[in-house]
C-alpha positions as CSV (number, residue, x, y, z in Angstrom):
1,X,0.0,0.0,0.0
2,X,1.3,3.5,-0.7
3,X,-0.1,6.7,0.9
4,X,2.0,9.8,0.1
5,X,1.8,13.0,-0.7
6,X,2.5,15.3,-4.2
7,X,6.1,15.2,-3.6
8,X,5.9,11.6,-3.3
9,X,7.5,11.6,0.6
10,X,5.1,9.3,3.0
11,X,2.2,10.9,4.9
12,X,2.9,13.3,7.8
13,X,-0.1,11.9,9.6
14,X,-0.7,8.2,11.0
15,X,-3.5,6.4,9.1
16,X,-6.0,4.1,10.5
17,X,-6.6,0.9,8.2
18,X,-9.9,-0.9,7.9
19,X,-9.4,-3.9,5.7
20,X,-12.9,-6.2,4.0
21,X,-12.7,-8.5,1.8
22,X,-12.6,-12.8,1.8
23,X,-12.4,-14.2,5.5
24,X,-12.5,-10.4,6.7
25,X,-16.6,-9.3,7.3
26,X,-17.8,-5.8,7.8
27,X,-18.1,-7.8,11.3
28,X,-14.9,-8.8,12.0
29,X,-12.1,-6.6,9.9
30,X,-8.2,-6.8,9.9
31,X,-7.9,-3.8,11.8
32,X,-4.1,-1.9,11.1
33,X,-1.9,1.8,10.9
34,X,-0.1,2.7,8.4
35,X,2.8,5.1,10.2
36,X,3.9,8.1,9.3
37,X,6.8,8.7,7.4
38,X,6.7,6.1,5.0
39,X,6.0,6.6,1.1
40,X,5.1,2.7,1.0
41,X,4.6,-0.2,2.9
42,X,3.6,-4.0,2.5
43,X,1.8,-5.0,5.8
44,X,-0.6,-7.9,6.7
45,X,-1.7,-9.9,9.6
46,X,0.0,-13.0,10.4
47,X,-3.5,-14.3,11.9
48,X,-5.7,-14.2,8.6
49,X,-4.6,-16.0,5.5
50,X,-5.0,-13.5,1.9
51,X,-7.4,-16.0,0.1
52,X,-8.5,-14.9,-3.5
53,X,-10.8,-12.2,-4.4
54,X,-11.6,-8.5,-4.1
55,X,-10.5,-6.5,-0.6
56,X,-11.6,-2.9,0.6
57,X,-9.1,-0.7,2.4
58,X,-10.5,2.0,4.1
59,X,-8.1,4.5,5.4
60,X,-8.5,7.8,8.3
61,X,-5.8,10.1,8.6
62,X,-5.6,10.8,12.6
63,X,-5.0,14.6,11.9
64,X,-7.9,14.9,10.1
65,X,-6.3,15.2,7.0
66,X,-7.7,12.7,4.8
67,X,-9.6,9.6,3.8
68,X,-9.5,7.5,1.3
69,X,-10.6,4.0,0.1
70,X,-9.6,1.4,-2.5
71,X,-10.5,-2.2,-3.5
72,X,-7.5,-4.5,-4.7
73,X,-7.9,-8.3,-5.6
74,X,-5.8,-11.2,-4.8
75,X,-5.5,-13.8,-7.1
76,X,-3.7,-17.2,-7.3
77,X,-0.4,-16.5,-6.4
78,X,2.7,-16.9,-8.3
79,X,5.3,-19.7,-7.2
80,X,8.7,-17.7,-6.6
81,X,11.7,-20.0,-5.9
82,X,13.8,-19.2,-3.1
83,X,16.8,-17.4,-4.2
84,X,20.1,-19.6,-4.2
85,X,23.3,-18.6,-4.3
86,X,23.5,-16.2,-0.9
87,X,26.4,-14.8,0.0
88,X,27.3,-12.7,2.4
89,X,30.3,-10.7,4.5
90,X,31.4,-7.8,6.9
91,X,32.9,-4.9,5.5
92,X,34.1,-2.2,6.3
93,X,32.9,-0.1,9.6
94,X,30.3,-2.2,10.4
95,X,28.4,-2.6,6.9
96,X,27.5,-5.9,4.9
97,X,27.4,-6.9,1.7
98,X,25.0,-9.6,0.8
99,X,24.7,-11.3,-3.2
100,X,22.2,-13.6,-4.4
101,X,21.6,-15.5,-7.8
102,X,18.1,-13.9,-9.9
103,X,14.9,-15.2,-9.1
104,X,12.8,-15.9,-12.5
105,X,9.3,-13.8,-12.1
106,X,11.0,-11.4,-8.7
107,X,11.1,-8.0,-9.3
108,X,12.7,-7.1,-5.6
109,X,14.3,-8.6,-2.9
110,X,14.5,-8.2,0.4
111,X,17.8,-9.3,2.4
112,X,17.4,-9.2,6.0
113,X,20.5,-10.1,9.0
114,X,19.7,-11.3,11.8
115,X,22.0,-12.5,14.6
116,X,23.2,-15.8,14.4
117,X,22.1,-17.7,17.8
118,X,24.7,-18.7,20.3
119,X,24.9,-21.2,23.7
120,X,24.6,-17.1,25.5
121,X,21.8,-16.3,23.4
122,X,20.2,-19.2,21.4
123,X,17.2,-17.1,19.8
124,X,18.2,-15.3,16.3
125,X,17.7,-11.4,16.5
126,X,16.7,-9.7,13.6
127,X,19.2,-6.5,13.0
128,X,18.3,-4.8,9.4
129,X,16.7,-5.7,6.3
130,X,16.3,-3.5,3.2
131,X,14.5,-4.2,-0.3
132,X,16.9,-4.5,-3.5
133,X,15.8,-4.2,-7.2
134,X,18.8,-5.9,-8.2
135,X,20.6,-9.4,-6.6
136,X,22.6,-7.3,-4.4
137,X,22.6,-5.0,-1.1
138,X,24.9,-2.9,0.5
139,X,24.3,-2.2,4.3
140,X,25.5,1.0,5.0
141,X,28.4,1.4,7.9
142,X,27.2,0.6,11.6
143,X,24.7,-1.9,10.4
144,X,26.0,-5.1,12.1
145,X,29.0,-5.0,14.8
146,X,32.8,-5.7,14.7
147,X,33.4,-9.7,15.7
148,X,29.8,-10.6,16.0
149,X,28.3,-13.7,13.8
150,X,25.2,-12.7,11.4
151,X,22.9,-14.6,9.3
152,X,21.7,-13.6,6.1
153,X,18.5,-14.6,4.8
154,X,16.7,-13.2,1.0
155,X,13.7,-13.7,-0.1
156,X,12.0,-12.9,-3.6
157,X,9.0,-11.3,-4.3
158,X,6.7,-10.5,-7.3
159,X,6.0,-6.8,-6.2
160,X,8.4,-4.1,-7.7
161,X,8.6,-2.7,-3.4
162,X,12.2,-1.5,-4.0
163,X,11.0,1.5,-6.4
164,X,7.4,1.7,-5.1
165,X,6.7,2.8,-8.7
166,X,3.5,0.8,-8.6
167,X,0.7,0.0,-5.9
168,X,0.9,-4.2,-6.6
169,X,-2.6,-5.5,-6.5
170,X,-1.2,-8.7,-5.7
171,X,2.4,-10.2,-4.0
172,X,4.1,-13.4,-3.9
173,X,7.3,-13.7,-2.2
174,X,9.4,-16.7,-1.8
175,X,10.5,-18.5,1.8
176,X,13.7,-17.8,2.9
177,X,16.0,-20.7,2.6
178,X,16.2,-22.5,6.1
179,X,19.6,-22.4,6.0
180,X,20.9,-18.8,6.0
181,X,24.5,-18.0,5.2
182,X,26.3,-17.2,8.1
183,X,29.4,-14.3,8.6
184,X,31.4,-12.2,11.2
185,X,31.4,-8.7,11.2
186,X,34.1,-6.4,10.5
């Protein structure tokens, strides 16, 4: 979903999001916000399953500065291999670098690090993720620390989210391999 303004930078206000559609009643919703500050953003509930057919979003700007409402459809969803080939490594200050081999039908990725679980702390952490166009991305300086092990983990997906040049009407995205590449911060 993408709420923005002329100048295409996200909403200033927080919206309130009434979802309808296939397993969601007038009755019984998905109830959600979209925050402020961001241009787009791909959000569902966990707790109800997207089956086919036509949805209604209807969306309350808090300040008062808007409403608006839109019908999108799901249909069968597209079957995106995992990507393979993941690599991944520490550079420099703190930043990562993570590669992957092109999915056929993805038109973004995201790559996401997490911390890789240890006898101190056995539960994975997530630390940053970012969307990619491409079958690359570059974490910026101070993402991960210095000696610390990481996991990295991609996963395809049939929406262009890395431009946000389009509203998809529909999204498939791809597990994430169970078996995430693992590396040590520089």
């Amino acid at each position: 979903m993408s709420i923005v303004a002329p100048d295409g930078a996200g909403p200033t206000d927080t919206w309130d999001l009434r979802i309808t559609g296939p397993g969601l009643p007038d009755s019984a919703p998905l109830l959600t916000v979209y925050p402020s500050g961001f241009p787009r953003i791909a959000l569902w509930s966990y707790a109800v399953l997207p089956d086919r057919g036509a949805y209604r979003v209807d969306a309350t700007a808090r300040g008062g500065s808007g409403a608006l409402a839109v019908v999108f459809v799901i249909g069968e969803p597209e079957i995106l291999e995992a990507p393979t080939g993941v690599t991944a490594a520490g550079a420099a200050q703190g930043g990562a670098d993570v590669t992957w081999n092109a999915v056929p039908g993805a038109l973004a990725y995201f790559a996401s690090l997490y911390t890789h679980p240890t006898q101190q702390d056995p539960i994975s952490h997530f630390v940053s993720g970012q969307w990619s166009s491409g079958t690359a991305a570059a974490f910026p300086p101070g993402s991960i620390s210095p000696g610390v092990a990481y996991d990295a983990y991609v996963t395809a997906s049939s929406a262009d989210v890395a431009s946000g040049s389009t509203v998809p009407t529909r999204i498939s995205a791809s597990e994430n391999a169970y078996a995430p590449v693992a590396f040590v911060g520089m």
